[in-house]
N, C-alpha and C positions, 0 to 999 in steps of 0.2 A: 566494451566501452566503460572507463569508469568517472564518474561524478562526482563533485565534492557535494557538501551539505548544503551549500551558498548557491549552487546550480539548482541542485533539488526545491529549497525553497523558492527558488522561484517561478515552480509551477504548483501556484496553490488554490486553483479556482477549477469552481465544476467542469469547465471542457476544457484545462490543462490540468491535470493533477497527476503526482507525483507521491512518491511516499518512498520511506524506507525501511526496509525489514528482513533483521540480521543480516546486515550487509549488502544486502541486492536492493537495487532501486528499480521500482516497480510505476509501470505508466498506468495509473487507474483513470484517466478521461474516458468520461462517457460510457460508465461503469455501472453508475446506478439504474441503471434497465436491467445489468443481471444481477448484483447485488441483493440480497432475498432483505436486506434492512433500509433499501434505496440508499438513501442519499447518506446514511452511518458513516459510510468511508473516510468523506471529507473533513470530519473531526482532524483526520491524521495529516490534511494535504500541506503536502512540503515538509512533510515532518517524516520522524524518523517514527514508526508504528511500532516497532517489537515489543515493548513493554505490555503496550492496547494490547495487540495479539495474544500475547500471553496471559492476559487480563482476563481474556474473553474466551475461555480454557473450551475442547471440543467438549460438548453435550454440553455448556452454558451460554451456547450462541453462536459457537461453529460446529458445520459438521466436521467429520471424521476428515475429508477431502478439502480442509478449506486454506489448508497451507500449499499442498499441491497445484491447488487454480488458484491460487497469489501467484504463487512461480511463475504460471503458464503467461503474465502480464511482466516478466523480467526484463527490461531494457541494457542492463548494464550492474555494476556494483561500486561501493560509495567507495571514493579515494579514501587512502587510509596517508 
C-alpha cells in the first residue's frame, strides 16, 4: 500500500498515529505500552521521523534492535 505525506498526517493523535521512516510508513497507535520512552514517539506523529531516528543514534536511546521493531509496525511506503 503506498501513502502520500497528506494521508499520513492525518493520523497524528495517540490512538491513530502514523509516522514515517525512510520511506515506510509505520502505524505507531497504541504504542506507548511498549515503547521503553512511552509517549516519545508522538513528537513524530504524522510526520516523517528519519531525521529523529537518526538523531537518536543506537547506545544514545536506541537499542541495537530498534530500527528492526520500527519495521515490524510497517503498514505500507510514502508515494513518492
Amino acid at each position: 500500500m503506498e501513502y502520500t505525506r497528506e494521508q499520513v498526517a492525518e493520523h497524528s493523535t495517540p490512538d491513530d498515529c502514523w509516522v514515517i521512516l525512510d520511506g515506510d510508513v509505520l502505524d505507531l497507535s497504541n504504542f506507548g505500552d511498549k515503547h521503553p520512552g512511552k509517549d516519545a514517539h508522538l513528537y513524530g506523529a504524522g510526520k516523517d521521523v528519519s531525521e529523529l531516528m537518526r538523531k537518536i543514534r543506537v547506545g544514545a536511546g536506541h537499542p541495537v534492535g530498534a530500527y528492526e521493531w520500527a519495521r515490524s509496525f510497517k503498514i505500507g511506503t510514502l508515494k513518492k
